[in-house]
C-alpha positions in Angstrom: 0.0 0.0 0.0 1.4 3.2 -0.6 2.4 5.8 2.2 3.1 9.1 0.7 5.2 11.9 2.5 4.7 15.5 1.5 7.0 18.0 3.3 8.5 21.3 2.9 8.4 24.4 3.9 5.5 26.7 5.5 3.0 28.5 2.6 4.2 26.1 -0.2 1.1 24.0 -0.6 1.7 21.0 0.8 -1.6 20.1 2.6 -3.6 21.6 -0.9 -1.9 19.2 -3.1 -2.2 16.3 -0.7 -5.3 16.8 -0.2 -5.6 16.5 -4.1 -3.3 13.4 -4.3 -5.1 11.7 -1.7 -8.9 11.8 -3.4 -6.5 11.0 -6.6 -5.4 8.1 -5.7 -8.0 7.4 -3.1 -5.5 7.5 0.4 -6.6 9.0 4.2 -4.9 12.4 4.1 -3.3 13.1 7.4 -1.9 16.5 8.2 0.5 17.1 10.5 -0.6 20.4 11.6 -3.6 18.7 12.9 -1.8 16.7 15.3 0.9 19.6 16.1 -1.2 22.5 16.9 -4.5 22.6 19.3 -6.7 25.7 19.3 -5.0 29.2 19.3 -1.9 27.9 18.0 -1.0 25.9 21.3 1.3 23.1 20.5 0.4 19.6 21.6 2.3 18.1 24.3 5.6 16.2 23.4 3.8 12.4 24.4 0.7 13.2 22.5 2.1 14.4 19.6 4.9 11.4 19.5 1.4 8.8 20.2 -0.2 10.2 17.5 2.4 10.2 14.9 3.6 6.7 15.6 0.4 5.5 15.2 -0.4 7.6 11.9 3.1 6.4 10.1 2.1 2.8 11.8 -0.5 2.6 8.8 -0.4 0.7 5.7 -1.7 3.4 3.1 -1.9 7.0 3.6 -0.6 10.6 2.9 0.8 12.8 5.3 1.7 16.3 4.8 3.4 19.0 7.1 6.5 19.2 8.8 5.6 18.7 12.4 8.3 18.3 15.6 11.5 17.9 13.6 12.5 14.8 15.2 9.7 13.2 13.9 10.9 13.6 9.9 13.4 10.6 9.9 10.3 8.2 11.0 8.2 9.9 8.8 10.6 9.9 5.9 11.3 5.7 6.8 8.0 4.9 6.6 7.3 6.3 3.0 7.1 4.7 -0.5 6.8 8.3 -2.1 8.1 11.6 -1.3 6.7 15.0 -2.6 9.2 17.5 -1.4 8.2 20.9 -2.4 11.2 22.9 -2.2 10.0 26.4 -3.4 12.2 29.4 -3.5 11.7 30.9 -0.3 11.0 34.3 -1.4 7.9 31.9 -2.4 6.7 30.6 0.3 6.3 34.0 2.2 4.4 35.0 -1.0 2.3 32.4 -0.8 2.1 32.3 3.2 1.3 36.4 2.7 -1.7 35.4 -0.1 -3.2 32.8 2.5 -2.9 34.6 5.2 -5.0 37.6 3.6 -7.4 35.3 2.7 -8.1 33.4 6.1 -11.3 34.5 6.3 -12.9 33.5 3.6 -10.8 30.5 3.2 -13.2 26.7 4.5 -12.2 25.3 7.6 -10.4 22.8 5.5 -7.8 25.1 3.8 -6.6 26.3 6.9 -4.0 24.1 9.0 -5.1 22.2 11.8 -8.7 23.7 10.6 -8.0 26.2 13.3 -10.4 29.2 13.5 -7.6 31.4 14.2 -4.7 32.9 11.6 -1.4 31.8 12.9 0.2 35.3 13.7 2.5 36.3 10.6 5.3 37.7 12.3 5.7 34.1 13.8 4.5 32.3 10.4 7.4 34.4 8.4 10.0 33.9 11.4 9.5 29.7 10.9 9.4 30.0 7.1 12.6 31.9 7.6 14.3 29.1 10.1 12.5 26.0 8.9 14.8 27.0 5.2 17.9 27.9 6.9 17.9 25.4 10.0 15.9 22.7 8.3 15.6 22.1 4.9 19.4 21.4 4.2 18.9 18.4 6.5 15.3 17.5 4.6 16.8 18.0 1.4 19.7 15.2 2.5 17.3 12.5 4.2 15.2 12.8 0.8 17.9 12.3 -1.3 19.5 9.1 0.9 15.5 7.7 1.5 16.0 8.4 -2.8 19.1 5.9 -2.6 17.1 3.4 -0.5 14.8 2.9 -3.5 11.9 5.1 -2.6 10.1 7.2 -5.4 10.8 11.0 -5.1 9.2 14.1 -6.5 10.8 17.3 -5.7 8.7 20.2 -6.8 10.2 24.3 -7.1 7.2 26.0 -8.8 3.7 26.6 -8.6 3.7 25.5 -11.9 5.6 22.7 -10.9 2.7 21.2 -8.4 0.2 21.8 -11.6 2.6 19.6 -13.5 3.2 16.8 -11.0 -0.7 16.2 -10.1 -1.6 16.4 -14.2 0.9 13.4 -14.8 -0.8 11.3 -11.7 -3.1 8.8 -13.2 
């Protein structure tokens, strides 16, 4: 069964195209944000979110987007048959983080992370986007590309255009 990973960065559009992917190819879609964030942007406690994730990558067939706690990635990435890694310029994802959060109110519960009510605040959104790329991604980038050498199917994605192009070409 396949278990499909989709992680980057904040505002890049990971939970939109696995959302996408998932009635594509008919997989539960499991975001991360859900499990990491309670109301009001509180973060779930350590055990609970560890408990929860364990048992979401425990499953034979699904698609989970988001980055979560960062210890959780090399699981994550273990577990996975495919990987989407959307690896934007980041000048893009604050673009695109900006667009989304100017249009959190009229955006359905389901396009916003978690489904929270609340906009995450966007000094905080932009200061992650800003350390997720420079503390994290160079070590994404490297677990993708060795869980690439293990045998499992990548898809690394730069563009907007790019995620049109990549969910066109799935049957």
């Amino acid at each position: 069964m396949q278990r499909v990973v989709v992680i980057g960065n904040s505002g890049g559009g990971k939970s939109t195209l696995a959302r996408r992917l998932a009635a594509r190819l008919g997989l539960v879609h499991h975001e991360i944000d859900g499990l990491l964030w309670q109301p009001g942007w509180v973060p779930t406690p350590v055990e609970a979110y560890e408990a929860g994730h364990a048992l979401l990558i425990g499953g034979s067939g699904w698609i989970i987007d988001g980055l979560g706690r960062r210890e959780s990635i090399p699981a994550r990435l273990e577990r996975a048959t495919d990987i989407v890694l959307i690896d934007m310029p980041l000048w893009m994802h604050f673009w695109l983080a900006a667009e989304r959060q100017m249009a959190w109110p009229a955006l359905r519960p389901e396009e916003r992370p978690a489904g929270l009510v609340q906009a995450p605040p966007t000094e905080a959104l932009f200061r992650t986007i800003w350390e997720v790329d420079r503390d994290w991604m160079p070590g994404i980038r490297a677990a993708v590309a060795s869980a690439e050498q293990r045998g499992v199917r990548v898809t690394r994605i730069d563009s907007v255009s790019g995620t049109d192009a990549f969910m066109a070409a799935v049957p």
